[in-house]
N, C-alpha and C positions, 0 to 999 in steps of 0.2 A: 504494500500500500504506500505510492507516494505521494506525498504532500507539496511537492515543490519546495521543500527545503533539503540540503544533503547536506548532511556534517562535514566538515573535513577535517583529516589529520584523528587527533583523541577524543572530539567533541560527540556528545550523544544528545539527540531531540528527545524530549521526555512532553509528552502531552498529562497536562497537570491534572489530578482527579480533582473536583469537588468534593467538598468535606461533605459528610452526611448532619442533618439538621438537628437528628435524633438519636439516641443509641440504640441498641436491639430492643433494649427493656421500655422503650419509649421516652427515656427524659430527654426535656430539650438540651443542646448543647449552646453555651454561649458563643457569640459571632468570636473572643479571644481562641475559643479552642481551635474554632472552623478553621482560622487563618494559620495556626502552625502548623497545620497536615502538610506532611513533604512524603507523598507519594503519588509515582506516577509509571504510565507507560511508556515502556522506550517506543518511539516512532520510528527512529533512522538513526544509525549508527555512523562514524566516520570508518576511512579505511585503514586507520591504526588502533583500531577500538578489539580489543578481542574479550573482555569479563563480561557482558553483557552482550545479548540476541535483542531484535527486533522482536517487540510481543510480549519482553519479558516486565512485570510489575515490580517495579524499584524503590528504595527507600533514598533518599537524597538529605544533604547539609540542609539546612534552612538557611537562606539569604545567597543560597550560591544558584552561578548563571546568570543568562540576561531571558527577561521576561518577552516573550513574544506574542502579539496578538496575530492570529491566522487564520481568516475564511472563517472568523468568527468563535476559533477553539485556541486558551491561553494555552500556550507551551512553554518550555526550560530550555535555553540551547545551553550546556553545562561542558564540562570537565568531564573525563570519566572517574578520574578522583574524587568528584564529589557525589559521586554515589557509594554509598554505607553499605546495602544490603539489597539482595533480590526476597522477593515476598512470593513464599510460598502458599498456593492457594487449596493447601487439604484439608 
């Protein structure tokens, strides 16, 4: 899936999730928590990126990267040092 953006070099496209409003249990969550959610999907990789796949759901620094708006959907264009952890979905 591309987007019209290509990493180059170490950089990785991370398409930002939205915080969830609520928890499982239903309590609302304040707009302070929403905003420090640093998880996302990688979109596009660079051609020296090898820790991370396209697809894969990431944990990332908070305040790292430059913020993109694209076609309507916020992205991360980042480092691939500043991603912490892949998020496994079992």
């Amino acid at each position: 899936m591309s987007i019209g953006i290509e990493p180059l070099g170490d950089m990785v496209l991370v398409q930002m999730e939205a915080a969830p409003e609520k928890t499982q249990s239903g309590l609302l969550l304040p707009e302070e928590a929403r905003e420090k959610m640093t998880v996302g999907l990688v979109i596009a990789i660079g051609s020296e990126q090898s820790g991370v796949s396209v697809g894969d759901r990431v944990i990332y620094r908070q305040y790292s990267g430059t913020k993109i708006e694209w076609l309507g959907l916020e992205y991360l264009l980042m480092k691939s040092e500043d991603i912490q952890a892949k998020v496994n979905d079992s």
